[in-house]
DOGU-827274 format. One record per residue (C-alpha): residue in three letters; x, y, z. Coordinates in steps of 0.001 Angstrom, whole numbers, padded with zeros to 6 digits, always signed. Layout:
ALAXYZ ...
END
This chain:
UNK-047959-003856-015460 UNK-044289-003370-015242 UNK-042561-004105-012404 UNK-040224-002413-010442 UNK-036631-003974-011267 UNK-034594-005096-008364 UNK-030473-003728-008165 UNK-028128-005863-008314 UNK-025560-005265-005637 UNK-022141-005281-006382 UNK-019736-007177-004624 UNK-016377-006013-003844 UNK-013579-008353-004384 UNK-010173-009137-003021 UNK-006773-007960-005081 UNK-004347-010544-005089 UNK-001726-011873-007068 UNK-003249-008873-009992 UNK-006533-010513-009911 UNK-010008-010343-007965 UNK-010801-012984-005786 UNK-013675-013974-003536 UNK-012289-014135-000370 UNK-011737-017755+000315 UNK-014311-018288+003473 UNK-016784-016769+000523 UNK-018224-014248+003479 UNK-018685-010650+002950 UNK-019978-007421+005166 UNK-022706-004531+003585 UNK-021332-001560+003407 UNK-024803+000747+003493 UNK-023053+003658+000826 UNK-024923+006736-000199 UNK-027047+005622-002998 UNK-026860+002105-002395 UNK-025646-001103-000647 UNK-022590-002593-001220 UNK-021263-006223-000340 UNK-017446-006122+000674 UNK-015267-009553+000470 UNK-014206-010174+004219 UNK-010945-011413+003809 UNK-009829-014454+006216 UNK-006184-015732+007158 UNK-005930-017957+004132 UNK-006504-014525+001659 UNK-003604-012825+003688 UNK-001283-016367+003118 UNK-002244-015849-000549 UNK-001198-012554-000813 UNK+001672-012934+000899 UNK+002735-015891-001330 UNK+001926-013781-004246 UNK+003950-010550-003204 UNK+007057-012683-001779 UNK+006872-014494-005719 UNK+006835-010877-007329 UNK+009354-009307-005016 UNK+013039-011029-006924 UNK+011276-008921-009935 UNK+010000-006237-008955 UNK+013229-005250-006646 UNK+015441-006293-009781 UNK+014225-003684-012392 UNK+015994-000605-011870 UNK+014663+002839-009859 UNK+013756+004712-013174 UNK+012212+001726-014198 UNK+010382+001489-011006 UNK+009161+005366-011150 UNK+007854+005020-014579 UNK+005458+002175-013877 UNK+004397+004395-010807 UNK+004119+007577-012931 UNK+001738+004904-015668 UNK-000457+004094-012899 UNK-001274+007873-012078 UNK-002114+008455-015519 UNK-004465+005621-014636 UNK-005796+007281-012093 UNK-006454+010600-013712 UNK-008088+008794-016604 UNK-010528+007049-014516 UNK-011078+010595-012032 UNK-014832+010194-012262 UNK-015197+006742-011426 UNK-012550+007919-008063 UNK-014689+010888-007097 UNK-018078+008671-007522 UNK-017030+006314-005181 UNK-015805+008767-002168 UNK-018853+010819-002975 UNK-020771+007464-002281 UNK-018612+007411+001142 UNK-020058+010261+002177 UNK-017711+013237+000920 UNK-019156+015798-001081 UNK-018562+016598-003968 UNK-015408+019197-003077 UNK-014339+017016-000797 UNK-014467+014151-002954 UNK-012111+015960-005904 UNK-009535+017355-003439 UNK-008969+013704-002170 UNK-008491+012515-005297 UNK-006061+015540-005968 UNK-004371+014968-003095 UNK-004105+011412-004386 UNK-002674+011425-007559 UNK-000658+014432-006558 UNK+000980+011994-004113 UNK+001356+008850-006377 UNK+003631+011333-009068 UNK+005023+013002-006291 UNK+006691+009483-004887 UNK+007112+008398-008783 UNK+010039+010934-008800 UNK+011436+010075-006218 UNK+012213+006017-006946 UNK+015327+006910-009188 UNK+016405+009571-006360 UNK+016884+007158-003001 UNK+019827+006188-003792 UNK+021489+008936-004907 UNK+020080+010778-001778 UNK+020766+008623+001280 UNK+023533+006562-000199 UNK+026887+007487+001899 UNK+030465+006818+001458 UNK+031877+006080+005279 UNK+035066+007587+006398 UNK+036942+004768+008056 UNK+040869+004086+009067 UNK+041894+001700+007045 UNK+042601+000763+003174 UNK+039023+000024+002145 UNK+036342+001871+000530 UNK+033263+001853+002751 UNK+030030+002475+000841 UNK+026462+002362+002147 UNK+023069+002353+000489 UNK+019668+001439+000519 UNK+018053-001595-000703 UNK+014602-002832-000481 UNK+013350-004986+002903 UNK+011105-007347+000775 UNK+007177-007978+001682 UNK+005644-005092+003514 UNK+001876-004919+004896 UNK+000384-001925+005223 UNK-002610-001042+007528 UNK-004425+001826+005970 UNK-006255+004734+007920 UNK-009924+004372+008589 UNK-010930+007486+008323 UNK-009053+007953+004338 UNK-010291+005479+001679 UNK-008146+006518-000660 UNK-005605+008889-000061 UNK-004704+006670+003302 UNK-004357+003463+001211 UNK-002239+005781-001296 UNK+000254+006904+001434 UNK+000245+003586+002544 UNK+000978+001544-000094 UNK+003016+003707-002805 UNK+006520+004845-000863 UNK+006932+000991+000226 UNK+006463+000167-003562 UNK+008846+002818-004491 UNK+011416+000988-002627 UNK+011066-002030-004489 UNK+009406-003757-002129 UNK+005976-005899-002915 UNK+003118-004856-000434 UNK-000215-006545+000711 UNK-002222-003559+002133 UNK-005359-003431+004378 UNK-007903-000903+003040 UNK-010415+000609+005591 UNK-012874-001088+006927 UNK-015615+001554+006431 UNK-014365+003069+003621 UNK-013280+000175+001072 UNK-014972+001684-002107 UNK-011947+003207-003542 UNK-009441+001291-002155 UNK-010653-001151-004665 UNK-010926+001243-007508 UNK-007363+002233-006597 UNK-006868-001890-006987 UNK-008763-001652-010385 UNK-006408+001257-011323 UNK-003311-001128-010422 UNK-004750-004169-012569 UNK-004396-002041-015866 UNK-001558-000390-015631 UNK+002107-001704-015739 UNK+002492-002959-012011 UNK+003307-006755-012196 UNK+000926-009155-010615 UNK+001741-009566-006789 UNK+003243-006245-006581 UNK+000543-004361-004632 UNK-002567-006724-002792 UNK-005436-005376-000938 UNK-007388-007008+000684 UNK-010838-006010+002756 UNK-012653-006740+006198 UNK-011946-006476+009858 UNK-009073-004310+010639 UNK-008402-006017+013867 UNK-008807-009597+012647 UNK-006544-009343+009221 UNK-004184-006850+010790 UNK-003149-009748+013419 UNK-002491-012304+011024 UNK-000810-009944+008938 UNK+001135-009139+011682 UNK+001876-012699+012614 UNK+002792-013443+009549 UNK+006856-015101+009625 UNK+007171-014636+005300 UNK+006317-010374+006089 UNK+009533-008539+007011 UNK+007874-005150+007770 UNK+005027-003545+008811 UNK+003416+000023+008352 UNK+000365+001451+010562 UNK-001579+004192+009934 UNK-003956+005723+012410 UNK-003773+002640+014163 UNK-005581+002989+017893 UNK-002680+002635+020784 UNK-004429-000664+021833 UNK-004034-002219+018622 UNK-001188-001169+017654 UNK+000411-002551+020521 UNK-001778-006063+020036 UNK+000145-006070+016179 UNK+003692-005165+017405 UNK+003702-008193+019874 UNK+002384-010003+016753 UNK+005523-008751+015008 UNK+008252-009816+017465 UNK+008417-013550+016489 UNK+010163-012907+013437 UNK+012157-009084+014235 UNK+009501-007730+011736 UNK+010522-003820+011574 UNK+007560-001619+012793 UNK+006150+001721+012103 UNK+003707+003754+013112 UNK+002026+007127+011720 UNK-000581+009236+012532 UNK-002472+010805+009343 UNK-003545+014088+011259 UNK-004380+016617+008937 UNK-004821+015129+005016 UNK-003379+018557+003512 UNK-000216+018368+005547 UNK+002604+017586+002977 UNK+004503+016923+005601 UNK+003190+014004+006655 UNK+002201+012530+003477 UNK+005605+013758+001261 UNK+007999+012616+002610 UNK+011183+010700+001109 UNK+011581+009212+004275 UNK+008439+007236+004372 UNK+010587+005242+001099 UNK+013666+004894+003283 UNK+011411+003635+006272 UNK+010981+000234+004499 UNK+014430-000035+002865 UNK+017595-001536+004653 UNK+020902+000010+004193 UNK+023368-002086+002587 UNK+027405-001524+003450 UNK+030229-002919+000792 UNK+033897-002874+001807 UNK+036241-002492-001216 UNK+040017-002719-001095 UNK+041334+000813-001656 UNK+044685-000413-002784 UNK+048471-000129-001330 
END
């Protein structure tokens, strides 16, 4: 008699530094999905010190290659992400979308990641000013990127949150460490999957997975992160993480995700500029 095989469960892993890790406690949640249960690393203070140590050593890099550079590698990893459509759709399908649902997320997705790949070689040109001032001296301004930015993702938007999250602070040329949802990791980390095989360096982009309000604060805390994006954060924590962010000036910001088909929330140049400093040179304009 043959007996009736037993699933393995899959575990999902931590993204950090371009690889998977277990998180480093080696504790993990179920995530009950659809079809299936799913274990989910639960990443600890130690995984956010990692990634930050691994996004502040790919930042010199990834800020040093030039903007069309930049949008190229963000165009590659759409084509990723249309290549590997199915596997997307399965996994919000298995979060509960159906199966409309499920493809017009992903649309909405990759329509944003090409959308923002445009725009890295624009920035400059864009919001870059030359100052009128009395005196003999050029006075130029532009943007340049802040450095390490974390990212709280929506809740309620596995992927498309962590997408509008995470791909205008890259665009900038700064290195993120991003916090996928807590109840809706699944294709977070098949948007981390996407990142390990395309042309993003290691370190660039880290996700990590668990308790929003645990990871968020030491994210927050963190003195090596010099900005921080929320996302549908509730008033009370968002408040809890911006007290967090004081002790070193970290710059703050907050948006609400509303309505996922407003373009107006999630296209937006100024979500790049958001995370970018603006840099002023004074040049002699001659006698």
């Amino acid at each position: 008699m043959m007996r009736k095989r037993v699933a393995v469960p899959k575990t999902l892993k931590l993204f950090i530094g371009g690889a998977f890790a277990r998180s480093e406690s080696g504790r993990t949640y179920s995530l009950v999905a659809r079809d299936s249960q799913v274990n989910v690393a639960l990443a600890s203070r130690k995984d956010v010190r990692d990634a930050v140590t691994a996004a502040r050593g790919a930042w010199p890099g990834w800020s040093g290659r030039s903007a069309y550079n930049r949008g190229q590698i963000v165009y590659r990893l759409a084509e990723i992400m249309e290549s590997r459509r199915e596997q997307f759709e399965a996994c919000l399908r298995e979060s509960g979308r159906s199966r409309a649902a499920a493809a017009g997320e992903f649309e909405r997705a990759a329509d944003l990641v090409v959308w923002y790949a445009g725009w890295c070689d624009k920035i400059d040109q864009t919001f870059s000013t030359k100052n009128p001032v009395s005196s003999p001296f050029f006075n130029v301004s532009s943007p340049e990127a802040t450095g390490v930015v974390g990212v709280v993702a929506p809740a309620a938007s596995g992927l498309l949150g962590l997408a509008v999250a995470v791909v205008p602070a890259m665009c900038g040329g700064n290195t993120v460490v991003g916090l996928a949802s807590e109840r809706d990791p699944l294709s977070a980390i098949a948007f981390a999957e996407a990142l390990a095989t395309c042309d993003v360096p290691p370190g660039v982009v880290n996700i990590l997975t668990g308790s929003c309000d645990a990871v968020a604060q030491h994210l927050a805390a963190h003195m090596d992160v010099n900005a921080l994006g929320l996302w549908d954060c509730d008033a009370k924590l968002a408040k809890q993480l911006q007290i967090a962010a004081i002790e070193n000036v970290k710059r703050v910001r907050a948006y609400a995700l509303v309505d996922k088909n407003a373009r107006t929330e999630t296209f937006s140049p100024h979500r790049i500029l958001d995370f970018m400093e603006i840099k002023t040179v004074w040049h002699p304009a001659g006698v």
